[in-house]
C-alpha positions in Angstrom: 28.1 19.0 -20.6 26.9 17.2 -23.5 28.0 17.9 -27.0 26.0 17.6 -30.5 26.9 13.5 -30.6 26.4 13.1 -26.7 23.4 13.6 -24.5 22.3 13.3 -21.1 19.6 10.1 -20.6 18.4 8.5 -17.4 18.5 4.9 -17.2 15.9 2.9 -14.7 16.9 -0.4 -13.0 15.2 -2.9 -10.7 16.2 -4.4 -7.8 15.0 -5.8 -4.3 11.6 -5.2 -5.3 12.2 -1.5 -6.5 13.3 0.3 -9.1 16.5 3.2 -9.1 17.4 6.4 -11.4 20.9 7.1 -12.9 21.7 9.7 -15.5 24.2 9.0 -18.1 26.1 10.6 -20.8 25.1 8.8 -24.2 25.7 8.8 -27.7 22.5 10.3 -29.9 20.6 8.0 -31.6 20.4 7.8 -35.4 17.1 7.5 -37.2 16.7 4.0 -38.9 14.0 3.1 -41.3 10.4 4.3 -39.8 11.7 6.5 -37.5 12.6 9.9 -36.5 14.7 11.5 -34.1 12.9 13.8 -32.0 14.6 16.5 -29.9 13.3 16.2 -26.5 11.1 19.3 -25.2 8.7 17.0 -22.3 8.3 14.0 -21.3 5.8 12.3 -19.5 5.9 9.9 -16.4 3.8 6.4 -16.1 3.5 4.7 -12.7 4.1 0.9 -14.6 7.6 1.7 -15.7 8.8 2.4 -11.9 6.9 -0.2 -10.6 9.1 -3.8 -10.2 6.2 -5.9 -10.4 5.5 -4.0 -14.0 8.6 -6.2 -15.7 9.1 -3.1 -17.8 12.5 -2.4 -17.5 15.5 -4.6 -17.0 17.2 -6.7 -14.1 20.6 -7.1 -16.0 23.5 -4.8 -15.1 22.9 -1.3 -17.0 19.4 -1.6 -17.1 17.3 0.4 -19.7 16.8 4.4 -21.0 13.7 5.3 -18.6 11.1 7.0 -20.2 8.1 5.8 -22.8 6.4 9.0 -24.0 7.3 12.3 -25.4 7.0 16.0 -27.5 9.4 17.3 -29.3 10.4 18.1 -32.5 11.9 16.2 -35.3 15.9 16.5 -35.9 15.8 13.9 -38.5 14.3 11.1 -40.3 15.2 7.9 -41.2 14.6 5.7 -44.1 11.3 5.4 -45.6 10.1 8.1 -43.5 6.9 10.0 -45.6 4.7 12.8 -44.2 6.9 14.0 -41.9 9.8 16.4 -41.5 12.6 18.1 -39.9 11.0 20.9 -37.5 7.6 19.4 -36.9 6.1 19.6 -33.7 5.1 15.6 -32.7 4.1 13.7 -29.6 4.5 9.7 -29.3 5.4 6.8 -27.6 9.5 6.3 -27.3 11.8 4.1 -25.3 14.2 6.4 -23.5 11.9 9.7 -23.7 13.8 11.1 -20.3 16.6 12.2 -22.3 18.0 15.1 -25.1 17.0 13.0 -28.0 14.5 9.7 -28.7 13.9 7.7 -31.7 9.9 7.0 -32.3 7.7 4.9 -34.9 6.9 7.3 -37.5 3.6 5.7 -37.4 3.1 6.8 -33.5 5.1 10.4 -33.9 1.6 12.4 -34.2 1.5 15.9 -34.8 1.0 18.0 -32.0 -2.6 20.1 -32.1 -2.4 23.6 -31.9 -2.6 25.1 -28.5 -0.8 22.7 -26.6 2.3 23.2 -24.5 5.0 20.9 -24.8 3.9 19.9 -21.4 0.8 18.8 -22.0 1.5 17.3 -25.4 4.4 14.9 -23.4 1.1 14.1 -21.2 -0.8 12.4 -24.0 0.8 9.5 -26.2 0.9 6.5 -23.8 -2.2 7.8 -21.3 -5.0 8.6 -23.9 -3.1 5.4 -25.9 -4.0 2.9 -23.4 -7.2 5.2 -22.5 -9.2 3.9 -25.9 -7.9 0.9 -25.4 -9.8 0.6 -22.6 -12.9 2.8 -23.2 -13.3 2.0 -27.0 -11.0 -0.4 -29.0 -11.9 -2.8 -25.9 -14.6 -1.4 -23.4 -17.4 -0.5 -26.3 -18.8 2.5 -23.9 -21.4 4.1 -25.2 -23.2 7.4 -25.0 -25.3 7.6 -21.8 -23.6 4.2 -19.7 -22.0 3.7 -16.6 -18.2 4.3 -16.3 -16.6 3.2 -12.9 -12.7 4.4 -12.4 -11.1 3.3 -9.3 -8.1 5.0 -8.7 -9.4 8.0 -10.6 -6.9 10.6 -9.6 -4.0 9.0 -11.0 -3.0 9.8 -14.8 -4.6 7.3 -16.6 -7.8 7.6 -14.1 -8.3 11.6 -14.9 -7.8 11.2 -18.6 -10.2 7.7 -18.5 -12.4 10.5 -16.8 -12.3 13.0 -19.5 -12.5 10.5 -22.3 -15.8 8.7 -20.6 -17.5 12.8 -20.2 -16.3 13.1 -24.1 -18.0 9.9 -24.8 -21.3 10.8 -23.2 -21.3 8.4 -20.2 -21.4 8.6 -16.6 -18.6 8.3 -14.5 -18.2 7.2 -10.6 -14.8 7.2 -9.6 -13.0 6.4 -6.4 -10.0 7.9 -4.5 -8.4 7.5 -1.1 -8.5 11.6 -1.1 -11.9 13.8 -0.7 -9.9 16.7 -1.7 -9.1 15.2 -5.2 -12.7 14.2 -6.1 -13.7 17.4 -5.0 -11.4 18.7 -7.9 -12.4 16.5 -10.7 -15.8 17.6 -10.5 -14.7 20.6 -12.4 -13.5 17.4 -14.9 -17.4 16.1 -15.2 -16.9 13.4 -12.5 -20.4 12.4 -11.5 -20.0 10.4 -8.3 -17.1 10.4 -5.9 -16.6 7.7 -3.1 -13.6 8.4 -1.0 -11.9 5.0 -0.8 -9.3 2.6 -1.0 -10.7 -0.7 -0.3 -13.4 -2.5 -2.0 -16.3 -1.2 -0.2 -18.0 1.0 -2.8 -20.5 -1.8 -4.3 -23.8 -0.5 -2.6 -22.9 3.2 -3.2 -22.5 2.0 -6.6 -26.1 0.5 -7.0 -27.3 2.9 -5.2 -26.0 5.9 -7.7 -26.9 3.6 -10.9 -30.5 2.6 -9.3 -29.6 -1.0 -9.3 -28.6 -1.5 -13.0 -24.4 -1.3 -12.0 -22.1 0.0 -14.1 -21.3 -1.4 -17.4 -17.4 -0.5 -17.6 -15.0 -0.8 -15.2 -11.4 0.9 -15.0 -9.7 -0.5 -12.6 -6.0 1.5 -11.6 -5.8 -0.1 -8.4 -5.8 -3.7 -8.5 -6.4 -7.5 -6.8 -7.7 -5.4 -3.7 -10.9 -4.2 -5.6 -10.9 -6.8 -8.3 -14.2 -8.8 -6.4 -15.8 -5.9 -5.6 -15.8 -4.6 -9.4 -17.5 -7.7 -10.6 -19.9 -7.2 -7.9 -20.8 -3.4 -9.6 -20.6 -5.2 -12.7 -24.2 -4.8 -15.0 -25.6 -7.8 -17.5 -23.2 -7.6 -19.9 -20.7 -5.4 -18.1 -17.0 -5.1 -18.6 -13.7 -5.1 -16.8 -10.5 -3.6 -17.4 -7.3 -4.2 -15.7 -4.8 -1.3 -16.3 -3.1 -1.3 -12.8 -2.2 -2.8 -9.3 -0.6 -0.1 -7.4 -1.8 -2.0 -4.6 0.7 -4.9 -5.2 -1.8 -7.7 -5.0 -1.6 -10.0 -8.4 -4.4 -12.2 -7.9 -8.3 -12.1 -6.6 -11.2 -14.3 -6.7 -13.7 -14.5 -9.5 -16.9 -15.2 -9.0 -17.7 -17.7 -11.6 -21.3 -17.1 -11.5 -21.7 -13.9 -12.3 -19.1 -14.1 -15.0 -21.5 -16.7 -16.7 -25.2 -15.7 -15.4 -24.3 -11.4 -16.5 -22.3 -12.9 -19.4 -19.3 -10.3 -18.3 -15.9 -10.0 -20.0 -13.0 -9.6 -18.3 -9.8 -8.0 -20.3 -6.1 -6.8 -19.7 -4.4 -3.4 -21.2 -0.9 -3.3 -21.7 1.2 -2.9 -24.3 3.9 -4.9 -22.8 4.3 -7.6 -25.0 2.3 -6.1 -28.2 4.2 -5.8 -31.5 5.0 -2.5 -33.1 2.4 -3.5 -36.0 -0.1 -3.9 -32.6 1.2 -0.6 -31.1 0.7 1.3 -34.2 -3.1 0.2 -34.9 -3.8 1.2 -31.5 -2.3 4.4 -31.9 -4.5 5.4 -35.1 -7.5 4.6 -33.2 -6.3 7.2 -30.7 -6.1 9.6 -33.6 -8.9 9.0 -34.8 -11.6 8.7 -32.0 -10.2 10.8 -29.6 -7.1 13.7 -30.6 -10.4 15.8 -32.3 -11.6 16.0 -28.6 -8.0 17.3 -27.4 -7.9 19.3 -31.0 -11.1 21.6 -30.1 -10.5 21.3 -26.0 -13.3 19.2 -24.9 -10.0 16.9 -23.3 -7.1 19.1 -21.9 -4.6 17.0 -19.8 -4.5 18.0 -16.1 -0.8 17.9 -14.9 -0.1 17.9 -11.1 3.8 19.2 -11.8 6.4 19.8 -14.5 9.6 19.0 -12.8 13.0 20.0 -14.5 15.1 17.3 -16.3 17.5 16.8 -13.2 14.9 16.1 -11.0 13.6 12.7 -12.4 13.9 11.4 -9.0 11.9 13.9 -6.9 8.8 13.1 -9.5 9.4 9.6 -9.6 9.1 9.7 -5.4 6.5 12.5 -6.0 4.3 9.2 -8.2 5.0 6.8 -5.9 3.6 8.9 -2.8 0.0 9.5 -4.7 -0.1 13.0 -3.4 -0.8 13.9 -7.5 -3.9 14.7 -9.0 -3.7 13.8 -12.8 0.4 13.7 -14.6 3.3 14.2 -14.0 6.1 15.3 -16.5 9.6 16.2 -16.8 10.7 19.2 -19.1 13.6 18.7 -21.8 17.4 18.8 -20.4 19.3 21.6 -20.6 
């Protein structure tokens, strides 16, 4: 049992190409300057963190407090700390989010909207984060354009989904299950193509009457990397978020790169700065909480698992049977 200086945290290790659970007892976290302590009420899982290849947690003995993204509300503030206080409701990226307590960057603890469960706040920070990334800060979609997702029942696919319908375009997405695309319909999807291999470049032309699509998310990886060149319009773009398919490299066809004058970009936030992190979480407040505010976006969550049973979600991820996010409610 813990007590008010000691709190239960899971820790995440990797090793022979996988990655394990452990929960410890460990001491609470004081604030330091620009941060608050946040009492943990959800937390939400990402598929990168439990994925070895991801290099997102650590191979030394004890490895690292598992979690990246959080609600809650504030126990305390540190140094500096402005604008916020004791007994707000916030949601934000923090190391170590499967646990009592996490510290966050005031300047990525936003305030929750109201309406929103603690479930589906722990849902947003990290997913929608990396979500304008992709479709805004990065991508440049625009009202009434083409919006590919491969992989698009996973948790950063569905909310790409909902932040493409918000944006006005069109979205195709694929997914190794017809049941799931039959779902996200409800979710504005436009076009599903039951996949997983890169095979969907005709059906792609097809829907878009030749012109291709002129943003591609792509969740799965080196498998489908050609192929999404291939759907690629003049002037298209391609974003790498994910390979869940394990394959790190692909060929790229140097002549459509130049002739179609593509771009080809990475999203992670793996080796940004916390100055980096922060910008990109303003321009997540800014161009897209309004649409979770008034309910145009609500996050679709598969399952919210109790705090002990971080390792029946984690296997629940890593068998794709979920549509959308998973998350783990606070401990006890």
């Amino acid at each position: 049992m813990s007590n008010a200086n000691t709190m239960k945290s899971w820790f995440v290790q990797a090793g022979d190409g996988a990655t394990t659970l452990e929960l410890r007892e460990v001491a609470v976290p004081d604030p330091g300057p620009g941060q608050v302590l946040v009492r943990i009420r959800a937390a939400g899982l990402n598929r990168g963190e439990f994925l070895a290849a991801h290099g997102l947690h650590s191979t030394s003995t004890g490895g690292k407090a598992a979690g990246m993204e959080a609600a809650g509300e504030i126990v305390s503030v540190g140094p500096g700390v402005a604008g916020l206080k004791p007994g707000e409701r916030v949601m934000g990226r923090c190391g170590g989010a499967f646990s009592g307590h996490a510290l966050m960057d005031v300047r990525e603890a936003v305030p929750m909207p109201a309406g929103l469960s603690w479930e589906e706040a722990a849902a947003i920070p990290i997913t929608f984060t990396v979500v304008h990334d992709m479709l805004i800060a990065q991508g440049q979609l625009e009202k009434g354009e083409w919006l590919l997702i491969t992989g698009v029942s996973s948790g950063v696919g569905v909310a790409s989904l909902q932040a493409g319908k918000a944006l006005g375009a069109k979205v195709i997405g694929t997914s190794g299950s017809a049941a799931k695309l039959e779902k996200l319909k409800a979710h504005g999807l436009d076009l599903g193509l039951c996949t997983r291999s890169g095979d969907f470049h005709d059906a792609v032309m097809q829907a878009t009457g030749g012109h291709g699509v002129d943003l591609v998310v792509n969740n799965v990886g080196g498998s489908v990397f050609a192929e999404c060149v291939r759907t690629l319009a003049f002037e298209g773009r391609l974003a790498t978020v994910g390979y869940v398919d394990g394959v790190l490299k692909a060929e790229i066809d140097i002549n459509a790169l130049h002739s179609r004058r593509l771009k080809l970009f990475g999203v992670s936030n793996k080796l940004r700065n916390a100055d980096q992190r922060a910008t990109s979480a303003r321009g997540f407040v800014s161009d897209l909480l309004p649409a979770i505010a008034d309910k145009r976006i609500r996050p679709l969550i598969e399952r919210a698992f109790p705090f002990a049973e971080l390792p029946a979600a984690k296997a629940l991820m890593e068998s794709n049977a979920h549509l959308g996010k998973i998350v783990i409610r606070a401990p006890a």
